[in-house]
C-alpha positions as CSV (number, residue, x, y, z in Angstrom):
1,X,194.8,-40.0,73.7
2,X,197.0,-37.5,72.1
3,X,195.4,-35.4,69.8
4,X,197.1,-32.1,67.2
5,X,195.7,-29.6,65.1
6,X,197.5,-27.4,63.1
7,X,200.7,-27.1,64.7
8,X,203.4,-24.1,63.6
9,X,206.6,-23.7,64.6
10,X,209.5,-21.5,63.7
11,X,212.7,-20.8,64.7
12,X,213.5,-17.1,63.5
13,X,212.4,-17.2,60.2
14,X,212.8,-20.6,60.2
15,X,209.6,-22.2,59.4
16,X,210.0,-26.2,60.8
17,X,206.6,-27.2,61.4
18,X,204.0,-25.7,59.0
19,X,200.6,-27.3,60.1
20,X,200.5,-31.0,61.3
21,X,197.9,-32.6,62.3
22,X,198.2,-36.2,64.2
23,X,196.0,-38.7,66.3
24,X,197.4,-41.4,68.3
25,X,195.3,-43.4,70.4
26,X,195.7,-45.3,73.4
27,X,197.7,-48.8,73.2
28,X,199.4,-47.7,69.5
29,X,203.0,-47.1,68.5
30,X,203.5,-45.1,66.3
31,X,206.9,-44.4,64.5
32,X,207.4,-41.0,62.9
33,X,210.1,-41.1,60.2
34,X,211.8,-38.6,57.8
35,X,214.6,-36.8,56.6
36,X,217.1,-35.0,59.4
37,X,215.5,-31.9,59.2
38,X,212.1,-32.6,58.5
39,X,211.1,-31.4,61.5
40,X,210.9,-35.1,63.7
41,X,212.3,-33.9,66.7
42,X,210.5,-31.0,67.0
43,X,207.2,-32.2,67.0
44,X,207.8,-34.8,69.2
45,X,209.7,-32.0,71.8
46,X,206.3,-30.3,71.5
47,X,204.6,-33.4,72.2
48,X,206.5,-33.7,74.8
49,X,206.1,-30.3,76.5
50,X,209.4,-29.9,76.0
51,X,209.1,-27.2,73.4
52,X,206.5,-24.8,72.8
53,X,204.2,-24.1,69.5
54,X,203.9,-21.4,67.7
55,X,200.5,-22.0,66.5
56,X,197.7,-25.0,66.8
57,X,196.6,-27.2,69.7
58,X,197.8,-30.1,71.6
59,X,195.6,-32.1,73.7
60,X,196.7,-35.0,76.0
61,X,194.7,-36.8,78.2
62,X,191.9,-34.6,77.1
63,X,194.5,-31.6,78.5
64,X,195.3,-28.8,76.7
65,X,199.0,-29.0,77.3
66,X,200.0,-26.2,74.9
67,X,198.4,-23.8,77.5
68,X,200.3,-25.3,80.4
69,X,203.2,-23.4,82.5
70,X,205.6,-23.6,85.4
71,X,204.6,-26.1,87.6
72,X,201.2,-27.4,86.6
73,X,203.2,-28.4,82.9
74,X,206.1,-29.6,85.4
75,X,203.7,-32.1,87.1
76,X,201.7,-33.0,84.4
77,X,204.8,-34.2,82.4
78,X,206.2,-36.1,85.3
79,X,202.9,-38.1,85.7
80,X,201.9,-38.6,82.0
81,X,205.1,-38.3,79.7
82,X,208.0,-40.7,79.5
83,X,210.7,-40.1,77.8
84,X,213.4,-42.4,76.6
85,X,216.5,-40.4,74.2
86,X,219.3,-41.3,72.0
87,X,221.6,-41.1,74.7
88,X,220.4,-42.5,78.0
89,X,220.8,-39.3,80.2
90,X,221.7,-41.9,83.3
91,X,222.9,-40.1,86.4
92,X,226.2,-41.4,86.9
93,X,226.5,-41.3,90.1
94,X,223.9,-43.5,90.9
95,X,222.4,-47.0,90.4
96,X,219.8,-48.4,88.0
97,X,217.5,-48.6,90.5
98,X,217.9,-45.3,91.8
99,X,218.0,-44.0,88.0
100,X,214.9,-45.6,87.1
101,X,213.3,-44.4,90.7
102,X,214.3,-40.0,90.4
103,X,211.1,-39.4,88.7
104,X,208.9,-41.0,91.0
105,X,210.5,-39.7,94.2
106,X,210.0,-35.8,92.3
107,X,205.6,-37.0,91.7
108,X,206.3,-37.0,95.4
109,X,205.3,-40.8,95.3
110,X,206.4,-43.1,98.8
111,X,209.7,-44.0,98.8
112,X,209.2,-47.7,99.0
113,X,206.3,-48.1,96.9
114,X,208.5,-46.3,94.0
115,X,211.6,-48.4,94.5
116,X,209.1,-51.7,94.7
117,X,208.1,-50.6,91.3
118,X,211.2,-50.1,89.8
119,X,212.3,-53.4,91.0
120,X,210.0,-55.0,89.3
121,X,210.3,-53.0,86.1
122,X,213.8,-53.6,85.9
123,X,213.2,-57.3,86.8
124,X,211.1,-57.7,83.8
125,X,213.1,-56.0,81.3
126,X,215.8,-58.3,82.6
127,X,218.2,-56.4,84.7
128,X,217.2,-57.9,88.1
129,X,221.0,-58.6,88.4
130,X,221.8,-55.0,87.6
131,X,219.9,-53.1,90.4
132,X,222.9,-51.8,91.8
133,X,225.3,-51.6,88.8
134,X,225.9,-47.8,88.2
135,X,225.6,-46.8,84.5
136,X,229.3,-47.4,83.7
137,X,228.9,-50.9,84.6
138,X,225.9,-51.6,82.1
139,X,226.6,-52.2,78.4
140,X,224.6,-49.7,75.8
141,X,221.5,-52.1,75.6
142,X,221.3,-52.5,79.6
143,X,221.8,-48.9,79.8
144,X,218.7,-48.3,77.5
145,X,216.8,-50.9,78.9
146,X,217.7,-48.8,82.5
147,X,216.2,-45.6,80.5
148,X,213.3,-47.7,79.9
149,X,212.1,-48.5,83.1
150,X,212.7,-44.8,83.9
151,X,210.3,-43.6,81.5
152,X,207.5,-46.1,82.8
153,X,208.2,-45.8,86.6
154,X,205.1,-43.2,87.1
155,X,202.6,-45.1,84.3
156,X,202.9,-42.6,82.3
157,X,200.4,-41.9,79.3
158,X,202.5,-41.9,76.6
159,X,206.2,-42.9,76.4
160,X,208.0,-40.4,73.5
161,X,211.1,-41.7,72.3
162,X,213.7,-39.9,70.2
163,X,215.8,-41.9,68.2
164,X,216.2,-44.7,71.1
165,X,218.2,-47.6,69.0
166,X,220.5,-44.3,67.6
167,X,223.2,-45.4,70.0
168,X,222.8,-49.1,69.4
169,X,224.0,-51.8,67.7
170,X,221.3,-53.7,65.2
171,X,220.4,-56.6,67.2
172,X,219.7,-54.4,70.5
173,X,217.8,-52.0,68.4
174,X,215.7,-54.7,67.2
175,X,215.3,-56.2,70.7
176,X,214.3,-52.8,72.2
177,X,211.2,-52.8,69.9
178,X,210.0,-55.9,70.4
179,X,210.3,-54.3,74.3
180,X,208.2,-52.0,73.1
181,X,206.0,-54.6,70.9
182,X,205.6,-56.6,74.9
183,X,204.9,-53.2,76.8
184,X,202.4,-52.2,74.6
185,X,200.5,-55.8,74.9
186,X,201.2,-56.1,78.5
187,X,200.7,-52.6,79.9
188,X,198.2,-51.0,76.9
189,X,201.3,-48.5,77.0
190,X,201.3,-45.9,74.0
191,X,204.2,-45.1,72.3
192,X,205.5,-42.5,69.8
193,X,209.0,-43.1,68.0
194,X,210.8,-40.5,66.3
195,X,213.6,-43.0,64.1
196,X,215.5,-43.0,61.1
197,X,215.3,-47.0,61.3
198,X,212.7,-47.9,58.4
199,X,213.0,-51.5,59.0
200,X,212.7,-50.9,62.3
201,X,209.6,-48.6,62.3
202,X,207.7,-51.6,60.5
203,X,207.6,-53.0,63.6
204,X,205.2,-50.2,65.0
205,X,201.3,-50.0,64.4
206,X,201.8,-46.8,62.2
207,X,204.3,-45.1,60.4
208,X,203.8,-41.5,60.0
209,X,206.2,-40.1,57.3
210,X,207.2,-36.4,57.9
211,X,209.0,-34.1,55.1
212,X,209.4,-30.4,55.4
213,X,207.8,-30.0,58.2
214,X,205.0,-31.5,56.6
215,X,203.1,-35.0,57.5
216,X,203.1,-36.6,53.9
217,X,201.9,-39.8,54.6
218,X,200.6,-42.1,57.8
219,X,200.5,-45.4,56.6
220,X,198.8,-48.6,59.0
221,X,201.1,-51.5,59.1
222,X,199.3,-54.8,58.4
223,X,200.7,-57.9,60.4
């Protein structure tokens, strides 16, 4: 599914990436872990379309998305990149469901059929009494679970997560990747962790050790 040759990146004369190469294929998560500054985040903003490379290829969804710009790399992120952060990036303002609906309503999906969806997401990841609870009223574990079901409202490819149990407390960052462990069996859904959390990224298919900007190891977890 996703698919990286070579990639470079530097900032200045920063080098941060110098060469990485990855696979991930459909239905595995994948945890990348390392250092703070081993270049983590980086790759996974690249990944994510969010950054650009330097040098090398990325391919998603047999797309070359290092080649994409304005809005053809605006649409293709919206339909086949979820993203779930650190900090849930909620709009304040309005509810869960209306949190977890904004990126269907910009794919330009029906109204109702995006809010039906969202409804049910947020059902099964057990907020069906929080629909209309703005962020403020939702502890960090419902808010997360809220950023969630935002990342999968448009089906997304891949979901790319940065650091997602950073803001949490152990016992909701365990039960945020066993969400993950029940999204993957239930929906096939791919995901790619960026974490410090080793005992956490056991709990993934791979673990993809980074160092320098370097991939030093990628090791399959037997379970």
């Amino acid at each position: 599914m996703l698919k990286a040759r070579n990639i470079e990146k530097y900032y200045g004369k920063l080098h941060v990436l110098k060469g990485v190469d990855i696979d991930i294929a459909k239905g595995e998560i994948v945890s990348i872990v390392g250092s703070s500054g081993a270049g983590k985040s980086t790759l996974l903003h690249i990944f994510g379309t969010l950054d650009k490379t330097d040098r090398g290829e990325v391919t998603l969804q047999d797309q070359r998305i290092d080649k994409l710009t304005g809005n053809t790399l605006a649409k293709f992120r919206n339909k086949n990149i979820g993203f779930i952060f650190q900090f849930h990036h909620l709009l304040p303002e309005f509810t869960a469901l209306e949190n977890v609906s904004i990126p269907g309503w910009i794919a330009g999906k029906k109204k109702s059929a995006v809010q039906e969806r969202a409804v049910e997401l947020l059902q099964n990841l057990g907020l069906g009494e929080r629909l209309d609870n703005k962020p403020h009223q939702l502890s960090g574990g419902e808010q997360q679970r809220v950023a969630v079901a935002r990342a999968l409202i448009n089906n997304p490819a891949i979901v790319m997560a940065d650091e997602p149990t950073g803001n949490l407390d152990s016992t909701n960052g365990r039960e945020l990747h066993k969400l993950f462990l029940e999204l993957r069996n239930k929906y096939q859904q791919t995901f790619l962790i960026v974490t410090h959390n080793e005992e956490l990224a056991q709990m993934s298919d791979r673990i993809v050790y980074m160092k320098d900007g370097k991939i030093i190891d990628d090791i399959k977890i037997n379970k």
